[in-house]
C-alpha positions as a printed Julia matrix, in Angstrom:
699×3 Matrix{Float64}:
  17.79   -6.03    8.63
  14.61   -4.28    9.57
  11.09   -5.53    8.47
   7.52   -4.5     8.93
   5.18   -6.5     8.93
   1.38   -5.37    8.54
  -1.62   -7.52    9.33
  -4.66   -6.1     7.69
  -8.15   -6.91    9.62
 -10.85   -5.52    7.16
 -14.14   -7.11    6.81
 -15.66   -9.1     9.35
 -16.09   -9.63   14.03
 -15.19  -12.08   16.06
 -18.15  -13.78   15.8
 -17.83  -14.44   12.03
 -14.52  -14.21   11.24
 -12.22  -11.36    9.4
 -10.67  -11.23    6.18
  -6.86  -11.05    6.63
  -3.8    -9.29    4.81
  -0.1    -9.64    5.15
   2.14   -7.3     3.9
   5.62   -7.63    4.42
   7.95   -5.25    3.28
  11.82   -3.99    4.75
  11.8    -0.69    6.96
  13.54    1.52    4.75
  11.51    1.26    1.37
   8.14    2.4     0.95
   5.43    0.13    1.4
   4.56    0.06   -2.21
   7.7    -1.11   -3.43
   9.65   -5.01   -2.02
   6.38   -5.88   -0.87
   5.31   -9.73   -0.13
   1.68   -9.73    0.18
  -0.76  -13.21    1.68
  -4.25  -13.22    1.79
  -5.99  -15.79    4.11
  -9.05  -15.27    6.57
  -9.03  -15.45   10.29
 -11.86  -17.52   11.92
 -14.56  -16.59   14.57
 -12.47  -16.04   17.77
 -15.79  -15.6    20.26
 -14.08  -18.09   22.6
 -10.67  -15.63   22.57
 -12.28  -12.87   23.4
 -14.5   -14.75   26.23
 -11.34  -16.12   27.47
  -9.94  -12.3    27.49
 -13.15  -11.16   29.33
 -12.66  -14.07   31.85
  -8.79  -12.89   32.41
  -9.69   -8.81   32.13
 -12.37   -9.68   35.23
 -10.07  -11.57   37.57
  -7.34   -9.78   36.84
  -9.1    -6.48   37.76
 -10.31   -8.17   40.85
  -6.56   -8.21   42.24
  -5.65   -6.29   45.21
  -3.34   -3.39   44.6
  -3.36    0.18   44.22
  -4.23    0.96   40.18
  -3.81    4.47   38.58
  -7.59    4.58   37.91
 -10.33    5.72   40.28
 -10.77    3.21   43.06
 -13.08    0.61   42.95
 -13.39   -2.03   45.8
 -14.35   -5.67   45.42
 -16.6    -7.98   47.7
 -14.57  -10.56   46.1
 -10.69  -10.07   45.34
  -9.08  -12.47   43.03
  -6.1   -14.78   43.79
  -2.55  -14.37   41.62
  -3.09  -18.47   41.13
  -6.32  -18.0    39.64
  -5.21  -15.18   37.3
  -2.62  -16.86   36.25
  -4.85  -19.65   35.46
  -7.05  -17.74   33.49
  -3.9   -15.7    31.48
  -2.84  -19.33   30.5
  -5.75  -19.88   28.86
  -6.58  -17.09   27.02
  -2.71  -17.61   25.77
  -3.81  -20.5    24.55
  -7.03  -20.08   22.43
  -4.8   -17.24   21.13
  -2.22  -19.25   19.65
  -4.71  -22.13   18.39
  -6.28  -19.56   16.85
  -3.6   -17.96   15.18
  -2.66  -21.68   13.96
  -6.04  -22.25   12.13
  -6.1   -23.72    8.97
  -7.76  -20.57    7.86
  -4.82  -18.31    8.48
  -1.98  -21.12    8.36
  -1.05  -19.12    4.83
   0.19  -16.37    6.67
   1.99  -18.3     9.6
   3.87  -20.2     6.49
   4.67  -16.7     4.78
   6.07  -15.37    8.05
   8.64  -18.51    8.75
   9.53  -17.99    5.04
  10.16  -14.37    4.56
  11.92  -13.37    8.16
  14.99  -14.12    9.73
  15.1   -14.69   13.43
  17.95  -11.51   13.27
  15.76   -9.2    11.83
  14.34   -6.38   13.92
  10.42   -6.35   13.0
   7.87   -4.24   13.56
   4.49   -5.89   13.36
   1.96   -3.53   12.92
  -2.01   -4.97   13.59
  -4.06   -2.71   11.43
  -7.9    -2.72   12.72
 -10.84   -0.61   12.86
 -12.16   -3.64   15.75
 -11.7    -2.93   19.45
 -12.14   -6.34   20.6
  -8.9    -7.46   18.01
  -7.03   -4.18   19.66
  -7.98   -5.05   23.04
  -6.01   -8.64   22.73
  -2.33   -9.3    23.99
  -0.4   -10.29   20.77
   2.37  -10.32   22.14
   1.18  -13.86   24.0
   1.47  -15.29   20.08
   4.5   -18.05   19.73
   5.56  -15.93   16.69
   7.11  -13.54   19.28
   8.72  -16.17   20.94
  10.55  -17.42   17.65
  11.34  -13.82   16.34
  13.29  -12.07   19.74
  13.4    -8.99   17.75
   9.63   -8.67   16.83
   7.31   -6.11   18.15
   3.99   -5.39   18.06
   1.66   -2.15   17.55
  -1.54   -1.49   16.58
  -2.6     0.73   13.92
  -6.04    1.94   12.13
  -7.14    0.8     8.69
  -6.55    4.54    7.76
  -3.1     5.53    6.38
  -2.56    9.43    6.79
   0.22   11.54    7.12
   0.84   13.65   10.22
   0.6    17.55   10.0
   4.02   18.31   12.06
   7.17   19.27   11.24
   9.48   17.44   14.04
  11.32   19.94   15.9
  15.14   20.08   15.89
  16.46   22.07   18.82
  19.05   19.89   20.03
  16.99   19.11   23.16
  14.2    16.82   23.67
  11.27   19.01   24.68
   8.86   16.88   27.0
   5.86   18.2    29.04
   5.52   16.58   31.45
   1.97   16.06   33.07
   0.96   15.3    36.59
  -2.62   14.59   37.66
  -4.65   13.12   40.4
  -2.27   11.03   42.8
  -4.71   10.12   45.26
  -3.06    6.75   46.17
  -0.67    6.53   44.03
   2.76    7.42   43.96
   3.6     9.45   41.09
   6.51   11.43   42.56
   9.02    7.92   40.81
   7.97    8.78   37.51
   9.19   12.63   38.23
  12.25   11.44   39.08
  12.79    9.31   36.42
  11.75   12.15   33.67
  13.95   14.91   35.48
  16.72   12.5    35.15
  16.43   12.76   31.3
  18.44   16.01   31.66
  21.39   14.39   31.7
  20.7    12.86   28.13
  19.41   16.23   26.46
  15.72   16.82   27.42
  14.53   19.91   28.39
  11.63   18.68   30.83
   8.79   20.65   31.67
   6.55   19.7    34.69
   3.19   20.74   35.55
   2.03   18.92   38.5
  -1.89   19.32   39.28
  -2.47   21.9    36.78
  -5.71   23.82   35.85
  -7.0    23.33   32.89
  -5.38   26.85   31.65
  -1.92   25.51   31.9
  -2.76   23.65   28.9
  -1.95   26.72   27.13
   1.95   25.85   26.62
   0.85   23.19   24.14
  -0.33   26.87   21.94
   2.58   28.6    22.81
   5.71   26.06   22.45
   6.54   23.21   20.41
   7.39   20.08   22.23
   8.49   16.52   21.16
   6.72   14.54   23.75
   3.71   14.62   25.88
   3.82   12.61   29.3
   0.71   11.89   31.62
   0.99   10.05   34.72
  -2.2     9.96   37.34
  -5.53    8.13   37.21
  -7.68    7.8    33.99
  -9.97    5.44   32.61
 -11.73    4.59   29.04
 -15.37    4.16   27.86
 -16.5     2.03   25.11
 -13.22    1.78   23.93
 -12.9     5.41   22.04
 -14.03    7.47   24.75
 -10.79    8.55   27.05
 -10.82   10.62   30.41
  -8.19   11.51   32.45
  -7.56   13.44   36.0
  -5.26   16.44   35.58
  -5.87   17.67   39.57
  -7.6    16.31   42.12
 -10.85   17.52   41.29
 -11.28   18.29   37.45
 -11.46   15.22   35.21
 -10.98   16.15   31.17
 -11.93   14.22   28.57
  -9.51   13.79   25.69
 -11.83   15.42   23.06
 -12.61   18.62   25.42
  -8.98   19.19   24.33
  -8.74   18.26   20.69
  -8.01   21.7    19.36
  -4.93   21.97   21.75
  -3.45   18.54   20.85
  -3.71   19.17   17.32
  -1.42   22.55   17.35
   0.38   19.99   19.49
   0.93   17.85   16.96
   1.14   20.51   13.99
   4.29   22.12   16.39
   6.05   18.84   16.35
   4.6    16.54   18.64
   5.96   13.0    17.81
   5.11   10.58   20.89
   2.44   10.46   23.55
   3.08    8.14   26.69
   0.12    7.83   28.91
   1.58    5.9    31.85
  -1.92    5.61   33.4
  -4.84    3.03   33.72
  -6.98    1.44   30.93
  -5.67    4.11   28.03
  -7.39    2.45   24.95
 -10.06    5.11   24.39
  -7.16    8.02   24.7
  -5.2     6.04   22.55
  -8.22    6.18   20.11
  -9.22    9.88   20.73
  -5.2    10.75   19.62
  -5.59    8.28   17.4
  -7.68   10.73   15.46
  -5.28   13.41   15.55
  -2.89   11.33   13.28
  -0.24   11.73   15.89
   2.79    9.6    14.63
   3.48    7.57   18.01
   1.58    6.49   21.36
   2.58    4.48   24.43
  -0.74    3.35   26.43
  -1.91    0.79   28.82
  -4.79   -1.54   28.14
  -5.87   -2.33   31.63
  -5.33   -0.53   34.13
  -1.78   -0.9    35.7
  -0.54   -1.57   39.31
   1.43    1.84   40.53
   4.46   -0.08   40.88
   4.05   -1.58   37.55
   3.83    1.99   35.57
   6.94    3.09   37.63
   8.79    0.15   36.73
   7.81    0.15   33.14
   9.02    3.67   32.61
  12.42    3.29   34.18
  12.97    0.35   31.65
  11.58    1.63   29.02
  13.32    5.41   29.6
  16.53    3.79   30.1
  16.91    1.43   26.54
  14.86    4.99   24.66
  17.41    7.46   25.78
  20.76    5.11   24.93
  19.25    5.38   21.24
  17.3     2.04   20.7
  14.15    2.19   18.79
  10.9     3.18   20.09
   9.76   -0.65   19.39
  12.91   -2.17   20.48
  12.46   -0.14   24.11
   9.16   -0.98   24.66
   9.96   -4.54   24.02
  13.06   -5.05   26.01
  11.23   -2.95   28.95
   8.6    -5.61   29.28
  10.66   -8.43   29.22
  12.83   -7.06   31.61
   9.95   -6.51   33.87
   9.0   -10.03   33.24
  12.28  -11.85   33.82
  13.49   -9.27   36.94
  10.81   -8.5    39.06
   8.52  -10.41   40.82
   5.45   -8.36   39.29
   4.41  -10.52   36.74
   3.96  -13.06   39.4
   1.63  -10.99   41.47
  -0.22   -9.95   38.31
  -0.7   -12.39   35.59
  -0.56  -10.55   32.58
   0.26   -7.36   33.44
   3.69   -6.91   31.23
   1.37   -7.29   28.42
  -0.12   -4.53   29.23
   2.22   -1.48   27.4
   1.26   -1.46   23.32
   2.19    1.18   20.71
  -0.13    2.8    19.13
   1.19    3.61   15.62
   0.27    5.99   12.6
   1.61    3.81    9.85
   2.45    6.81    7.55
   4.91    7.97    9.82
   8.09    6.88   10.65
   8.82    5.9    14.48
  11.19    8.26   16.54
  14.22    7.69   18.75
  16.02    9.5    20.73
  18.75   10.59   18.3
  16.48   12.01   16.31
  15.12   14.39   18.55
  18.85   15.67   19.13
  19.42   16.69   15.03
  20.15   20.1    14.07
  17.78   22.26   13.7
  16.0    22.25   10.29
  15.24   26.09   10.32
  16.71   28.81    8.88
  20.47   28.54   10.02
  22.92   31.35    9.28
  24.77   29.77    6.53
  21.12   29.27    4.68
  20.15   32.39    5.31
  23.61   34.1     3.37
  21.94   31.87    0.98
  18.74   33.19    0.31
  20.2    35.48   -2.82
  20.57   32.38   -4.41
  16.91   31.19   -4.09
  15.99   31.36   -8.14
  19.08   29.07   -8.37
  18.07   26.56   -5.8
  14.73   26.33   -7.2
  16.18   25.24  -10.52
  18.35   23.19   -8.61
  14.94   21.38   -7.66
  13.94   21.38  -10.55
  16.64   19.45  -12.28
  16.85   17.23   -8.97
  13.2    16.11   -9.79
  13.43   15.68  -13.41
  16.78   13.83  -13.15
  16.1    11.8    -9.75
  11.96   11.76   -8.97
  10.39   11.27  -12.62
   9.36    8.5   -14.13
  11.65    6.21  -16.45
   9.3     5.79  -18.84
  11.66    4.28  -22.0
  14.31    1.94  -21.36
  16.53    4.18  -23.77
  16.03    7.41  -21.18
  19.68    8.1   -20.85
  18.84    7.26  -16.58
  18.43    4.0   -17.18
  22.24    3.67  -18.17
  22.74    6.25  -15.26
  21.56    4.01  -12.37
  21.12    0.69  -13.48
  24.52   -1.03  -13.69
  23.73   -3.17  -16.62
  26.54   -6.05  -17.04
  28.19   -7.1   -20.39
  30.8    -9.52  -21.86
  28.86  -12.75  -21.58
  25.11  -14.3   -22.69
  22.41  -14.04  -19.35
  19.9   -16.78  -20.0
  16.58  -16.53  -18.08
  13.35  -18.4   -18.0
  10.68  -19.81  -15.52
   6.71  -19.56  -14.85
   4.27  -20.07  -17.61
   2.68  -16.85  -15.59
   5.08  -14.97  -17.57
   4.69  -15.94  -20.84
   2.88  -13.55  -22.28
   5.03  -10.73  -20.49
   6.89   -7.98  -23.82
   9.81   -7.21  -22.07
  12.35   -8.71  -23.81
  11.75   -7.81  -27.42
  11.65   -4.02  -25.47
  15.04   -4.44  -23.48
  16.77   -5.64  -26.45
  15.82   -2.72  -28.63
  16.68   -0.54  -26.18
  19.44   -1.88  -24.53
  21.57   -3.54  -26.93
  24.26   -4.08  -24.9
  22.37   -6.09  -22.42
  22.52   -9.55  -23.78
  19.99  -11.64  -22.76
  18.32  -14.77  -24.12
  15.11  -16.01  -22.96
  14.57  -19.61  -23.08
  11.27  -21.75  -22.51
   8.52  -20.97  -20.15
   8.72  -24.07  -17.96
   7.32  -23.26  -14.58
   8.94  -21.62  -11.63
  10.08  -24.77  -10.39
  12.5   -25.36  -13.05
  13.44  -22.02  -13.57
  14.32  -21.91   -9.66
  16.64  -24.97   -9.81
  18.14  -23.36  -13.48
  19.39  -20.76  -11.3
  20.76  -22.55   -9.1
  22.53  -25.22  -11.22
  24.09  -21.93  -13.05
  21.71  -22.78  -16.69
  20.43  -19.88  -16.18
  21.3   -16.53  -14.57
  18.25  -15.57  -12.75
  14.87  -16.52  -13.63
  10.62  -15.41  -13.01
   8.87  -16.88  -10.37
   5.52  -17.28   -9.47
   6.3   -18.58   -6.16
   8.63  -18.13   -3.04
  11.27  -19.35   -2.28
  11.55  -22.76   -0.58
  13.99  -23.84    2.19
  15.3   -26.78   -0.16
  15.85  -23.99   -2.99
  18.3   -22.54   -0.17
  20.26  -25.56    0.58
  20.71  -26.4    -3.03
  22.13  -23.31   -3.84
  25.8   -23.86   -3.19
  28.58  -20.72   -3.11
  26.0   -18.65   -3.31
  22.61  -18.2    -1.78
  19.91  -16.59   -3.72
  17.25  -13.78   -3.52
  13.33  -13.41   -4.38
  12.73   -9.58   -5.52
   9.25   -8.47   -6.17
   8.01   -7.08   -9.14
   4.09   -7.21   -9.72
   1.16   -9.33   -8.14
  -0.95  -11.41   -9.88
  -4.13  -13.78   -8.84
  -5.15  -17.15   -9.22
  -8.64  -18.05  -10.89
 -10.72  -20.3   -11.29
 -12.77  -21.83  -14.65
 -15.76  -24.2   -14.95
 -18.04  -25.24  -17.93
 -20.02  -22.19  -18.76
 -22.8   -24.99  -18.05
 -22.09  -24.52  -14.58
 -24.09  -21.7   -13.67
 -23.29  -21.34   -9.91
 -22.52  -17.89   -8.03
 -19.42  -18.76   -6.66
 -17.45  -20.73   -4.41
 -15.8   -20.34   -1.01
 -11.89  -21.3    -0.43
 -13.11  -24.16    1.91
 -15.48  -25.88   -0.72
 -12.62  -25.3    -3.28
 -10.27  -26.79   -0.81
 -13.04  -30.14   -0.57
 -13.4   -30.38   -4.54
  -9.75  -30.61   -4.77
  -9.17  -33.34   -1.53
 -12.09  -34.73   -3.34
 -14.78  -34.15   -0.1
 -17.31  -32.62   -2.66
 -17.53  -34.92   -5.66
 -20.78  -33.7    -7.82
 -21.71  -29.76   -8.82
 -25.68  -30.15   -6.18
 -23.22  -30.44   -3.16
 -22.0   -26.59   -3.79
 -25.7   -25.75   -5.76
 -25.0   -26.64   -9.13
 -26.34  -29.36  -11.67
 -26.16  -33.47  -10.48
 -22.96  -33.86  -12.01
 -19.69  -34.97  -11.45
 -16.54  -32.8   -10.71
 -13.55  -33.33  -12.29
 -10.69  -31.65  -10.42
  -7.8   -30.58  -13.1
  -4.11  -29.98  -12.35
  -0.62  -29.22  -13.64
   1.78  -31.5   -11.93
   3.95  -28.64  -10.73
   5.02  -25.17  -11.08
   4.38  -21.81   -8.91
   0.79  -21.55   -9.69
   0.23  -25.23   -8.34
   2.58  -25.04   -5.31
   0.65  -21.55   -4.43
  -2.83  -23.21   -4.81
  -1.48  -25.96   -2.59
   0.07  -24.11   -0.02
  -2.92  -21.56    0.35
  -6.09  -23.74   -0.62
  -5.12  -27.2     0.27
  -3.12  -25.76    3.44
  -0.18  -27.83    1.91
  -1.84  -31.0     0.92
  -0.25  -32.73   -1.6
  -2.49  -33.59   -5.01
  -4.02  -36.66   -4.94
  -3.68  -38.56   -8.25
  -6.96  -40.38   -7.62
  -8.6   -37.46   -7.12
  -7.44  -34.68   -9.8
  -6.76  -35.37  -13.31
  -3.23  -33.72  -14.28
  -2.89  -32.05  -17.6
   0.23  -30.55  -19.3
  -0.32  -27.4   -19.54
  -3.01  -24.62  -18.67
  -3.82  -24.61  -22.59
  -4.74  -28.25  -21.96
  -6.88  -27.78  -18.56
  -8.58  -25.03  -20.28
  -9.48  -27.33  -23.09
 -10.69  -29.81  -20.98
 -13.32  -27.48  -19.1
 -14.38  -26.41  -22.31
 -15.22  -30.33  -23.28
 -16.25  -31.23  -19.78
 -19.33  -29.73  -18.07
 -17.69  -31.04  -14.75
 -14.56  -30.13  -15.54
 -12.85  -27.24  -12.98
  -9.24  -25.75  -13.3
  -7.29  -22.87  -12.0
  -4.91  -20.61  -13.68
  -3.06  -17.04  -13.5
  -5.68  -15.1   -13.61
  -4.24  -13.23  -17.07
  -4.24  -16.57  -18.69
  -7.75  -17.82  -17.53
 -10.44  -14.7   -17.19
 -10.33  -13.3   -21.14
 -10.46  -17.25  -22.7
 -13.37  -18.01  -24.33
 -15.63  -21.18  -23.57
 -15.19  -21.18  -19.88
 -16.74  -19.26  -17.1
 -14.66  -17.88  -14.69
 -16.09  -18.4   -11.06
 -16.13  -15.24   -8.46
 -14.1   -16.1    -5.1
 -14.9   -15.48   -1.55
 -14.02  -16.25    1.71
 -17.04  -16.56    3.4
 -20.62  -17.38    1.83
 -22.22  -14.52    0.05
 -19.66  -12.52   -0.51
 -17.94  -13.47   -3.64
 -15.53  -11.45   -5.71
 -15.17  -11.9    -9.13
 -11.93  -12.14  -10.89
 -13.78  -10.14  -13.86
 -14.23   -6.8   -14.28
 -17.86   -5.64  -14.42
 -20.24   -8.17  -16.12
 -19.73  -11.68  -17.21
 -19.52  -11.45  -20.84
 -21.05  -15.28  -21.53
 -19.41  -17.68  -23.23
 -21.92  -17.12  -26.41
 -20.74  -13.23  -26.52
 -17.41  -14.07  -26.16
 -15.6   -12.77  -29.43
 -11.37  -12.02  -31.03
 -12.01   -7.96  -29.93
 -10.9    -7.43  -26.16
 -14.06   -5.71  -25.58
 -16.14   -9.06  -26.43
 -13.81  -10.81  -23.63
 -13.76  -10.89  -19.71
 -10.97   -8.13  -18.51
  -9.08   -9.01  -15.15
 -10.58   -7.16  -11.93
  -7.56   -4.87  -11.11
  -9.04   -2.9    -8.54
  -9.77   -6.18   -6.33
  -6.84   -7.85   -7.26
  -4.87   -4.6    -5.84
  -3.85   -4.02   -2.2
  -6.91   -2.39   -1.45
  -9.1    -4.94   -3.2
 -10.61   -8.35   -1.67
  -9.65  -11.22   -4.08
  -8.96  -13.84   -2.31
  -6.12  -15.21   -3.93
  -3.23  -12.8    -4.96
   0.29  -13.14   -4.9
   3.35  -11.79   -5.65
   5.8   -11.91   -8.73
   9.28  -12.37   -8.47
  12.91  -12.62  -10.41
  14.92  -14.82   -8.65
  18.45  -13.78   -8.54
  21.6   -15.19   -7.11
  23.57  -13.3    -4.78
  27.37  -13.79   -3.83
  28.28  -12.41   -0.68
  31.93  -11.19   -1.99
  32.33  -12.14   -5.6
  32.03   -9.1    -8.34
  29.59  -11.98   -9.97
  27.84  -11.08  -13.7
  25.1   -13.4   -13.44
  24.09  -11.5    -9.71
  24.25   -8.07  -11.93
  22.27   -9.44  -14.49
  19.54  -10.31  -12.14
  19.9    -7.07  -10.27
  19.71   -4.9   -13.44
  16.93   -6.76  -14.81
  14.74   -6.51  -11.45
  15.41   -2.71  -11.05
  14.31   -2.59  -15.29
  11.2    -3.84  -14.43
  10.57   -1.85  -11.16
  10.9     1.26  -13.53
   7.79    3.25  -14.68
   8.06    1.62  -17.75
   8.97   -1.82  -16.67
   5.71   -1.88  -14.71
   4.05   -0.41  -17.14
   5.02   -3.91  -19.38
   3.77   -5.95  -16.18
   0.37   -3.6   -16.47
   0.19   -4.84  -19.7
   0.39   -8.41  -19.47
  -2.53   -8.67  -17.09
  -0.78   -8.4   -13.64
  -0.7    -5.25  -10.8
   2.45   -3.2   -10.51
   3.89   -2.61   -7.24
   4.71    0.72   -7.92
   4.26    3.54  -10.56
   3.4     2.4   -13.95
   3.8     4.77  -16.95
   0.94    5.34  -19.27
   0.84    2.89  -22.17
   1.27    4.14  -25.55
């Protein structure tokens, strides 16, 4: 199975610290829909990025022949003392990645993926220290063969090209400045493409006016191979003769109509490419292939064979670029001489667009053939064609009685399908709605007990799926015997937080909410409030607690001497309301409209707290039985886009049987796909949580 796997960098440097999202979601869906999102935070990585510095210097110091202007040394480096360096900078890497801090993420990861999987981990950042770093040196890699890693902006637009479909794969090929280097391998290795359907254009030293075929034909990839070189990062130059040096933007026009004729994948196989990788960048060109150092000659000829050789036998782009530099690593003695260097290839991907291989370059053309145009007399009835392909397969299904839901939902019957599960759910409509609807659908919905029971329900066969707050444990997959079972997600929801409304305090960070609840901050002055004592409150068990444990208390069990449990969130709510040092935390649905609490605004880092309210506080004295006299949820930060610190998803948890026609697996399955419809997340809207995909309008 194929997964990406995005990790957001928004807010923050390396100095302070970013704010960090995971999103993981299977290659062939859209990213809005079987999504598992994490937040967490990642902390100040100065000493990273000094240890990168310290490697990027003595690495640059080595003697060799680079595909950048030469620059001599009074002091050439040593391979031992490179290596030496690349260790370490390896290292602060991977303790960093293993901080407490972003430990949420690392656990989500290990969950969610399979060592099979093919995944393509996509690092989204607007920060060019956090794009300059080698992430492939992260253990992750190292536990996941099939992973590998791009880097993407924070910006997610669509190309403007049409691919091309000419049964060839059209590459212009570029040659610059050679002075030094030998360049003449790589125009071997291109020309030898033939013989797997490219057509392959070379112009070798050209003048800036040869530039012109990127106007007049459309090609599939652009090659460069000579010297270049970056400044600050976004700023990208390179040497198309031996004495006229371009910079990327002086041609911006050009590549555009590039990319608007088809253009799918730049490879610069040159030195220190990150600031043409940015200038393209900007051109929302679907694919790059860059270097972020610059590269030994025999390293970029190398590379390319590998890399040209697993791309044209039809693996993916990701797949290629991966098994190239391992290769390189494990075959030649390269690596050895330069510490580092097969880190040195990264993929640069727009992450609205869908990466390319080789096959589909070769598909037939998408233009007018002859058979379409015999028919064009026909066009009024292919338009209503459309027509009744969108109304029938594209819009909503907004009413579980729309005829489509019967269409392509295979609803099961014959037997009763009991469900249950998180208290999150319980004030969820959708059954009294299904039933009306769907009559011959016959469920039963038993107690709300938490997603803990309703896991091991489903897997002792009490009931036949159930809701869950949380993910799925390894345990839960032992247990389940004949069968294994299956988290599908339906809607995100958030975790907040209530005090006394006596407690008048701006807000609190994850770490000091982490302390209150490992009892390291006992009394309301330590975090600015009144001199009085904090009294941590609990359920024993359920989603909602093993989520605040796993992402606040970095798996810490509750300590008994420390929080007082309660039975329900009814009761913890009571008991803030009767306690001015009383604290609790709840689904966010459940917690933020009640009455006689005050919900507290979330942040990671000091000063920059989010409440889980919309707009104002409405104070506890205001607070009234009209939902405009209450506190509504704060959709927009609990969304994607938003910066709540503590979201997660919503799933049913199903059982799937790898060969048996099984009713209780439809039952699941049909009742999943119900509420990923436009009306089923419209019912999710309603009950306080985020759909992951289109919700109708309420009515």
């Amino acid at each position: 199975m194929s997964k990406i796997v995005e990790l957001i960098f928004e807010d923050g440097d390396i100095e302070t610290g970013f704010q960090a999202t995971l999103d993981i979601s299977e290659d062939s869906q859209s990213h809005q829909t079987g999504r598992i999102r994490v937040r967490a935070s990642l902390p100040p990585g100065s000493i990273v990025f000094s240890n990168y510095t310290q490697w990027q210097e003595i690495y640059q110091r080595l003697e060799t022949k680079y595909r950048r202007p030469v620059i001599i040394y009074d002091n050439p480096a040593s391979a031992d003392e490179c290596r030496e360096s690349f260790e370490s900078l390896k290292k602060s890497i991977n303790h960093w990645l293993k901080s407490s801090e972003f430990r949420p993420i690392e656990q989500e990861l290990f969950k969610s993926l399979n060592a099979s999987d093919e995944i393509r981990v996509i690092v989204r950042t607007a920060n060019p220290k956090l794009r300059k770093l080698p992430w492939e040196s992260w253990d992750f890699f190292e536990h996941f063969n099939g992973a590998a890693v791009a880097i993407s902006p924070l910006e997610q637009r669509l190309p403007d090209t049409t691919p091309n479909r000419d049964l060839k794969v059209k590459i212009l090929a570029i040659f610059g400045s050679s002075t030094g280097i030998n360049i003449d391998k790589d125009q071997e290795l291109l020309e030898s493409l033939r013989q797997a359907g490219a057509d392959v254009r070379i112009l070798k030293s050209p003048q800036r006016q040869a530039f012109e075929t990127l106007w007049d034909e459309n090609w599939d990839i652009l090659f460069f191979a000579g010297h270049s070189y970056s400044q600050e990062d976004d700023k990208g130059y390179i040497y198309i003769n031996e004495n006229e040096k371009l910079a990327l933007s002086e041609l911006k026009r050009t590549l555009k109509k590039a990319i608007q004729g088809g253009l799918q994948l730049a490879f610069f196989n040159s030195c220190d490419d990150l600031g043409i990788a940015s200038e393209l960048e900007k051109l929302h060109i679907p694919q790059i292939i860059v270097m972020r150092e610059p590269v030994p000659d025999q390293f970029a000829q190398e590379f390319l064979r590998y890399f040209l050789k697993q791309f044209s036998r039809g693996e993916s782009l990701y797949a290629s670029v991966r098994k190239a530099r391992e290769e390189l690593h494990d075959l030649s003695d390269i690596e050895s001489k330069f510490p580092g260097v097969s880190f040195l290839p990264v993929i640069f991907q727009n992450p609205a667009a869908k990466p390319v291989t080789w096959k589909d370059f070769l598909q037939p053309s998408e233009k007018l053939s002859k058979w379409k145009m015999a028919m064009a007399g026909f066009v009024v009835g292919t338009v209503s064609l459309s027509v009744i392909s969108w109304w029938l397969f594209v819009r909503p299904i907004c009413s579980f009685s729309d005829f489509r839901t019967r269409l392509f939902i295979n609803i099961p019957q014959g037997q009763r399908f009991y469900y249950g599960g998180g208290t999150t759910f319980a004030t969820m409509a959708e059954y009294v709605e299904i039933k009306q609807a769907i009559a011959e659908f016959d469920l039963e919905k038993r107690a709300w007990n938490g997603s803990d029971e309703g896991i091991e329900k489903v897997i002792r066969g009490s009931f036949s799926f159930s809701l869950s707050s949380r993910n799925l444990k390894g345990e839960d997959f032992e247990k389940a015997k004949g069968f294994s079972v299956v988290e599908i997600p339906v809607g995100i929801d958030a975790v907040a937080v209530a005090v006394n409304p006596e407690i008048n305090i701006p807000g609190l960070i994850l770490a000091q909410l982490n302390d209150i609840y490992t009892g390291k901050i006992y009394n309301w002055n330590q975090v600015g409030g009144p001199n009085i004592k904090i009294i941590p409150y609990s359920r024993k068990q359920g989603g909602t607690v093993q989520y605040f444990v796993d992402t606040v208390l970095a798996s810490t069990p509750l300590n008994p001497k420390v929080v007082e449990f309660v039975n329900s969130t009814t009761d913890g709510l009571r008991k803030v309301k009767s306690n001015i040092g009383g604290i609790y935390y709840a689904s966010a649905p459940e917690l933020v409209p009640e009455c006689g609490i005050r919900p507290l605004p979330l942040g990671f880092q000091k000063g920059n707290f989010i409440p889980p309210y919309k707009g104002d506080l409405v104070p506890s004295e205001s607070c009234g039985d009209q939902p405009k006299k209450r506190n509504e949820i704060n959709r927009k930060a609990f969304e994607k886009s938003g910066d709540y610190p503590l979201t997660r998803n919503l799933f049913v948890i199903i059982k799937d049987f790898q060969v048996e026609n099984n009713l209780d697996e439809k039952a699941g399955r049909a009742y999943a796909n119900l509420m990923l419809t436009g009306k089923g997340q419209a019912i999710i809207q309603k009950a306080g949580f985020i759909p992951i995909g289109y919700a109708c309008p309420l009515r």
